[in-house]
C-alpha positions as a printed Julia matrix, in Angstrom:
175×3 Matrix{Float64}:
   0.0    0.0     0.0
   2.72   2.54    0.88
   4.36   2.04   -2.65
   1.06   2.84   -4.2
   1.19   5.84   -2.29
   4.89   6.93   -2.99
   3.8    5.79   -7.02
   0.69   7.98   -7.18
   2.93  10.9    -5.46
   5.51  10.75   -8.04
   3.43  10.08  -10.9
   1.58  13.67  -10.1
   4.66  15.11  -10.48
   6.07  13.55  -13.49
   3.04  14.07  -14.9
   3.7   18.1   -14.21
   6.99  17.85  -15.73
   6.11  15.93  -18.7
   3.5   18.89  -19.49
   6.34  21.58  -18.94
   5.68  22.74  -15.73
   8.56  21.31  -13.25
   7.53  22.27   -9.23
  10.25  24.64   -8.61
   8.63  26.57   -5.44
   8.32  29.83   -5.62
  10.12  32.09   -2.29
   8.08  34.65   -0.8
  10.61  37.18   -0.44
  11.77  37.08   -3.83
   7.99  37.57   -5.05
   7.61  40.46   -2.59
  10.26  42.15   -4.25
   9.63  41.5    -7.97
   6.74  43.56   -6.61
   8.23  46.08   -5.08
  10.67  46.56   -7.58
   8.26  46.07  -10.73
   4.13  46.63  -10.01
   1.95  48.06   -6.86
  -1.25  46.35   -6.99
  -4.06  48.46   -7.78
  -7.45  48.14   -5.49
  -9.4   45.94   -7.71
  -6.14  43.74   -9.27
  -7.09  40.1    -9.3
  -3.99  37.78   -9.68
  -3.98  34.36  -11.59
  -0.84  32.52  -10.66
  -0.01  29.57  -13.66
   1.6   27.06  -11.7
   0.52  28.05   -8.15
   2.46  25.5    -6.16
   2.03  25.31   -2.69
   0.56  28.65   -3.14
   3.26  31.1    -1.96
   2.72  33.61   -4.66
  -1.07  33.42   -3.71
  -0.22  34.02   -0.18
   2.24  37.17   -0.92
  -0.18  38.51   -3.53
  -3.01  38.67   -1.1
  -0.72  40.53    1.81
   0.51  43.09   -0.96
  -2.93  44.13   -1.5
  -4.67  42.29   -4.24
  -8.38  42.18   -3.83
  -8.5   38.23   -4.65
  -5.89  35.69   -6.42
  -6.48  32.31   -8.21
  -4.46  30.14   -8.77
  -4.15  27.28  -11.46
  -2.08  23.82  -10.38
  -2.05  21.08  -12.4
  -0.63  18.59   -9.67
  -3.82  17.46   -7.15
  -1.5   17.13   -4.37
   0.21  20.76   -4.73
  -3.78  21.65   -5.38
  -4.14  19.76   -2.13
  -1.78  21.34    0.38
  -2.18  25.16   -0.95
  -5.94  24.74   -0.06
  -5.02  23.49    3.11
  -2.08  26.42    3.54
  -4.72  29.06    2.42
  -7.7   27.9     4.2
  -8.31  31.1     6.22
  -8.24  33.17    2.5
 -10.36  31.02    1.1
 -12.89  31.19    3.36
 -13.56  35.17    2.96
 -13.28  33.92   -0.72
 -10.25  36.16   -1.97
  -8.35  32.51   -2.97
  -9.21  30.18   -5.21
  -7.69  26.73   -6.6
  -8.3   25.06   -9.19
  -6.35  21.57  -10.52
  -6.32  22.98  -13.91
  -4.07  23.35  -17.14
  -3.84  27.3   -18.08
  -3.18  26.24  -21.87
  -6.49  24.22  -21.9
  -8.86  26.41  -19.07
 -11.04  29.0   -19.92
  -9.71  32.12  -17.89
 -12.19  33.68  -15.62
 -13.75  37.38  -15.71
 -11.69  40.32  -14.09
  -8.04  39.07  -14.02
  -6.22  42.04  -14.06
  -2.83  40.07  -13.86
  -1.04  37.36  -14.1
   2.03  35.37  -12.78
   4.48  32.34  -14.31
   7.42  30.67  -13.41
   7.6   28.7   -16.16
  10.19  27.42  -18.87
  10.18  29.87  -21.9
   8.38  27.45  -24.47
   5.33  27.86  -21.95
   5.91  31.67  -21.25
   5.36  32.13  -25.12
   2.35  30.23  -25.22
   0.39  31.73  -22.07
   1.37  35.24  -23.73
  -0.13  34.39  -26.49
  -3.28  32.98  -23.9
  -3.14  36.92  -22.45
  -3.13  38.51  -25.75
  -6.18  36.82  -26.68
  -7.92  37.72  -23.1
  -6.42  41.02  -23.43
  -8.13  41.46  -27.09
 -11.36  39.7   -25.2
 -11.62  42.09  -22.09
 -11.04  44.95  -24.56
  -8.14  46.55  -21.34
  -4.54  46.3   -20.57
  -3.31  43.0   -18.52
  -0.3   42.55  -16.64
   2.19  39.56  -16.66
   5.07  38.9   -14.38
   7.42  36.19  -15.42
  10.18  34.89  -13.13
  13.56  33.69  -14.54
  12.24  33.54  -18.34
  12.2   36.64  -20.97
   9.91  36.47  -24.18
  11.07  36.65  -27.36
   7.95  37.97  -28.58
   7.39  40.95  -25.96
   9.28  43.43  -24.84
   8.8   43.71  -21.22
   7.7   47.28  -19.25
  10.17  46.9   -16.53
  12.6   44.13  -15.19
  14.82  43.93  -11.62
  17.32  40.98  -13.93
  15.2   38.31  -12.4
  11.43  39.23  -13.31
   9.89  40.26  -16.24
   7.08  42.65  -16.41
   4.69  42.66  -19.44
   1.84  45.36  -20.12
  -0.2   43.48  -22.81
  -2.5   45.78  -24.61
  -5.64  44.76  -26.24
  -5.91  44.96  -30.41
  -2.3   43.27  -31.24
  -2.45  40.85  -32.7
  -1.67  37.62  -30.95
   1.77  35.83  -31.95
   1.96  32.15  -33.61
């Protein structure tokens, strides 16, 4: 039985890997000053972290002042223990989980940014995701990357480690 248990752990996490999102947790610190350094949340910015972990970025998002952050996770068990780590947010309803694929998910109403650490294959492709909600909600959108820099944007501001995007609606979204 305990094999089957170590098994089904791992294979949640291969399975994360395999779909180009390695867990690589985020630190809080580090977040709080890409913010510091980069954006000051405005008082109706709703954050969607792609890739939200054990939910740190969630957590740091919500004490810098964003009115409510959701995240997307694709691994149940990281799904799992942020729910548990964020149950007191959750229950005013300013966090929300999902176990869900950001290439594949419909993006809900009002996100006013967004945040990735993820490889730069996947940073193109969830730009070209925000274009098309940017183009949708007809308004600017924000998007933070950690560690990766698009090729196909030129970001608003950077501190060497994060990348800040301001994606404006009517461009045309990139192949």
């Amino acid at each position: 039985m305990f094999e089957l248990v170590i098994f089904l752990a791992l294979s949640c996490f291969l399975f994360t890997v395999l779909r180009g999102a390695p867990f690589v947790p985020s630190k809080k610190k580090y977040v709080k000053q890409a913010f510091k350094d980069l954006y000051t949340p405005r008082s109706g910015d709703v954050l969607l972290d792609i890739g939200s972990g054990t939910g740190t970025v969630l957590k740091a998002s919500i004490d810098l002042g964003f009115k409510k952050t959701i995240g997307f996770e694709l691994n149940p068990l990281l799904v799992l223990y942020s729910r548990l780590y964020l149950y007191k947010y959750a229950k005013d309803k300013r966090v929300k989980i999902y176990c869900r694929d950001f290439l594949l998910a419909k993006i809900p109403e009002g996100i006013t940014f967004f945040y990735c650490f993820g490889v730069e294959n996947f940073v193109e492709k969830a730009l070209i995701k925000i274009q098309d909600y940017s183009n949708s909600q007809n308004r600017e959108i924000y998007f933070m990357s950690l560690a990766f820099k698009s090729s196909a944007y030129k970001p608003e501001r950077s501190n060497g480690l994060y990348y800040l995007y301001k994606i404006s609606p009517c461009k045309k979204a990139k192949p």
